[in-house]
C-alpha positions in Angstrom: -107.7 -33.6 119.4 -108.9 -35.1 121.9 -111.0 -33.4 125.5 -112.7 -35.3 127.9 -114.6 -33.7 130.9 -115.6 -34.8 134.4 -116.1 -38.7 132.6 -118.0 -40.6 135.1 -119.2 -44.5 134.6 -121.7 -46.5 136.3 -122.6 -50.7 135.8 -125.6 -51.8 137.8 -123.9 -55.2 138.2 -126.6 -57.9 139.9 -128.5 -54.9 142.1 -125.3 -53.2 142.9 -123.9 -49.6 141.6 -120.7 -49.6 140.2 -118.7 -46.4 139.8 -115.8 -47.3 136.8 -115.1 -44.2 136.4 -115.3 -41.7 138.9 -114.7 -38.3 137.7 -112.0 -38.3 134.5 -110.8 -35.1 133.0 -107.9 -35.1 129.8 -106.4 -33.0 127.1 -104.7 -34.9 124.3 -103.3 -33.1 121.7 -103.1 -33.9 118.1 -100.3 -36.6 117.0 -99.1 -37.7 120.5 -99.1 -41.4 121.6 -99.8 -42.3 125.2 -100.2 -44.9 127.5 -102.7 -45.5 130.1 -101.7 -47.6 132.5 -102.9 -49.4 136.0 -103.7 -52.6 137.7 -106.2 -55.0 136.1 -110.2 -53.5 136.9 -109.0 -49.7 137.2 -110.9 -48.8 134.3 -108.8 -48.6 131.6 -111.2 -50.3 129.1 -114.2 -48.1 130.1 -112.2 -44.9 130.4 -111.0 -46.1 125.9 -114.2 -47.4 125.3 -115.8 -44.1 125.9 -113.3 -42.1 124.3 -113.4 -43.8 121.4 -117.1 -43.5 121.2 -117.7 -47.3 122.1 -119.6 -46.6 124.9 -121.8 -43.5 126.5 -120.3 -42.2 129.8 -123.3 -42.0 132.1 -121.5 -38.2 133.1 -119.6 -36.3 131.3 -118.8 -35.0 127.8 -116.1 -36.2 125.0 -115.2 -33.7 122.1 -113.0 -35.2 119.1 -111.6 -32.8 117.4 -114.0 -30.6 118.4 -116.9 -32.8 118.2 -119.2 -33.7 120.8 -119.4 -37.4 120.6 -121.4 -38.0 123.7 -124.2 -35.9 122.0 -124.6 -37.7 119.0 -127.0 -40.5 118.3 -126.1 -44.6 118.0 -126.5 -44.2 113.9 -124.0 -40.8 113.9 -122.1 -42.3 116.4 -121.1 -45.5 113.9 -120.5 -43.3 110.9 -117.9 -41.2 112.8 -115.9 -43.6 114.5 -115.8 -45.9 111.1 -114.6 -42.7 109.6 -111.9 -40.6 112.3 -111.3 -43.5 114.5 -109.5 -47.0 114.4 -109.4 -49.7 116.9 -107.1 -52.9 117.6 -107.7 -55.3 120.8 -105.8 -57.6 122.6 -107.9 -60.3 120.9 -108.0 -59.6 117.3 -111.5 -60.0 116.6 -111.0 -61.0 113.1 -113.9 -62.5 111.0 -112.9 -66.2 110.5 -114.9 -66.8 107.7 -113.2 -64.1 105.8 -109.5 -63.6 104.4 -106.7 -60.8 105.4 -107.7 -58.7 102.2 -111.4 -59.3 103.4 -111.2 -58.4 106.8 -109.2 -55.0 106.3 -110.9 -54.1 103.1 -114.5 -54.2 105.1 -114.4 -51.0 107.2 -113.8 -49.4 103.5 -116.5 -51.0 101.8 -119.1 -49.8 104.7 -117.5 -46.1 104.3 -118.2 -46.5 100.5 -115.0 -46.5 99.3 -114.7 -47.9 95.9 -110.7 -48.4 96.4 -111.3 -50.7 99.3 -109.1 -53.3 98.0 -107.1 -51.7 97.1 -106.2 -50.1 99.5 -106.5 -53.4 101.9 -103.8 -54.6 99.3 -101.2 -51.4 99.7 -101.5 -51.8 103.6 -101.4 -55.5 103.9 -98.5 -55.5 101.9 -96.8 -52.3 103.7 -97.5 -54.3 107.0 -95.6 -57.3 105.0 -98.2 -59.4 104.9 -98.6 -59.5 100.8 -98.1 -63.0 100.6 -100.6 -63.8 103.3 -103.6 -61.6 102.0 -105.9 -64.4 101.0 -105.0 -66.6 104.0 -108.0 -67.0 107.1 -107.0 -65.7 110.4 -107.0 -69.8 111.5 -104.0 -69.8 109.0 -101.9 -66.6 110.5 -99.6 -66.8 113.3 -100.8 -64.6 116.4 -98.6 -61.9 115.5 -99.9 -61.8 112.1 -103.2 -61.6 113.1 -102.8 -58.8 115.1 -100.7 -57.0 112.0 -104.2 -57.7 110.0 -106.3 -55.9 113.1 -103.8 -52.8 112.9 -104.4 -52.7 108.8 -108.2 -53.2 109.5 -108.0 -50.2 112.5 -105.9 -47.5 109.6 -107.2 -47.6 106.7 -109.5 -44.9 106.7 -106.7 -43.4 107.8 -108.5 -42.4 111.2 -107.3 -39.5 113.3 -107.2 -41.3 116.4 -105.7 -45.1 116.7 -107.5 -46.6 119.9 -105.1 -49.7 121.5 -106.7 -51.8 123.9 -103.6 -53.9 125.3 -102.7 -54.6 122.1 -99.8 -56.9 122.8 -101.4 -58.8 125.2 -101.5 -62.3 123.6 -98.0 -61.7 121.8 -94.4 -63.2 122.8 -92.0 -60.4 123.7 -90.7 -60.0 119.7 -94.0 -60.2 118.8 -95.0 -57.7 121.2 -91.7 -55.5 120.1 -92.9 -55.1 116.7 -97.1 -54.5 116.9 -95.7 -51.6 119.1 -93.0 -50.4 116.9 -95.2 -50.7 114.3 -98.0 -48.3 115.9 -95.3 -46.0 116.4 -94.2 -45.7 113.1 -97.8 -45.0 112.3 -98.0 -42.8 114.9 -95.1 -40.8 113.5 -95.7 -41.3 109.7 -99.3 -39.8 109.4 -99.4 -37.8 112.7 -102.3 -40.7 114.1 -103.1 -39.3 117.9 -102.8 -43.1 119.2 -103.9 -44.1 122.8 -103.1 -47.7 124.3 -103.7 -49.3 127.4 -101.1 -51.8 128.3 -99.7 -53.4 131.8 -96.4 -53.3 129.7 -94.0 -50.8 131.4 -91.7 -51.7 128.1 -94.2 -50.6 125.7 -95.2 -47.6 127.9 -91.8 -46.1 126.9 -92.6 -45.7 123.4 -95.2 -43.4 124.5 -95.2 -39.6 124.8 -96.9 -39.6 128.1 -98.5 -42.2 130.5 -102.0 -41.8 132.4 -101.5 -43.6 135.7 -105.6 -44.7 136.0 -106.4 -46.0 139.7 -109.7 -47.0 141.1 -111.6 -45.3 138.0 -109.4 -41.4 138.3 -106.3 -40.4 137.0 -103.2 -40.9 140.0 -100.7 -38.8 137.8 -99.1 -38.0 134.5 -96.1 -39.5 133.7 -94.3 -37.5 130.6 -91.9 -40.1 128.8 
């Protein structure tokens, strides 16, 4: 599903160079969940930012199932990861201004999917948030919100579930259930899911765990 080669990164930061990413090579196969773990500016972001087509590697090549990503152009680039991939941050990133239904029925609407709300509805209220659907994220609890994000990041139904500390700004129960929830998903529609976390907890609902150190890959933990 997912094959990145030789990924290298590099920030001109104030003059300097900045290698992020110095090298990264992975095989992720169709319908597993893993971690990718290390210590706070190891490149973790960069390293799911560029896999999920966020950002260009400066090196390097990314296929999705068996398309070139790094070779497409900013406007192809949009279209196929509103389409194949879904994304959910440590901050939510909600639009205030807008309601659950609003927020999670968006990605649809830009796809051109007449059922958008619908479908918003039928995942809102599979996520057990049916009663809250026309609430503002300034009127959800944290955890939520973040159960909004996750219904915002599926439903497309993308191939690929990108996690960037996801339970970061969550209480342990909190954090218990966004994770068991993106394992169910995992599980239920065969979503490859990724997530970076400094959770060794929320590691071990992983398949495997990509030890990332000083922008390369230390080892691989299977769970």
């Amino acid at each position: 599903m997912i094959k990145a080669e030789n990924i290298k990164k590099i920030y001109q930061t104030n003059g300097d160079r900045v290698l992020a990413l110095k090298g990264i090579s992975l095989n992720i196969e169709k319908g597993l969940m893993v971690a990718v773990m290390g210590p706070s500016g190891s490149g973790k972001s960069t390293l799911l930012h560029i896999l999920g087509g966020i950002d260009y590697p400066t090196e390097g090549k990314v296929e999705i199932d068996d398309v070139d990503i790094t070779n497409l152009k900013d406007k192809q680039l949009a279209e196929f990861r509103n389409k194949n991939i879904g994304f959910v941050f440590q901050f939510h990133y909600l639009l205030p201004e807008f309601t659950a239904l609003e927020n999670v029925s968006l990605p649809a609407y830009l796809a051109g999917d007449k059922n958008a709300e619908s479908k918003a509805v039928a995942i809102l209220t599979k996520l057990n948030l049916k009663d809250r659907i026309n609430h503002k994220p300034s009127q959800l609890s944290g955890g939520e919100q973040q159960r909004v994000a996750i219904a915002r990041a599926i439903i497309n139904n993308p191939k690929v579930l990108i996690a960037d500390e996801p339970t970061g700004n969550l209480d342990s129960q909190n954090a218990k259930n966004v994770i068991m929830l993106i394992k169910e998903l995992n599980e239920s529609f065969d979503m490859t899911v990724i997530i970076a976390t400094h959770d060794v907890e929320i590691a071990k609902y992983c398949d495997y765990i990509y030890h990332i150190k000083d922008g390369m890959i230390e080892g691989i933990e299977k769970i």
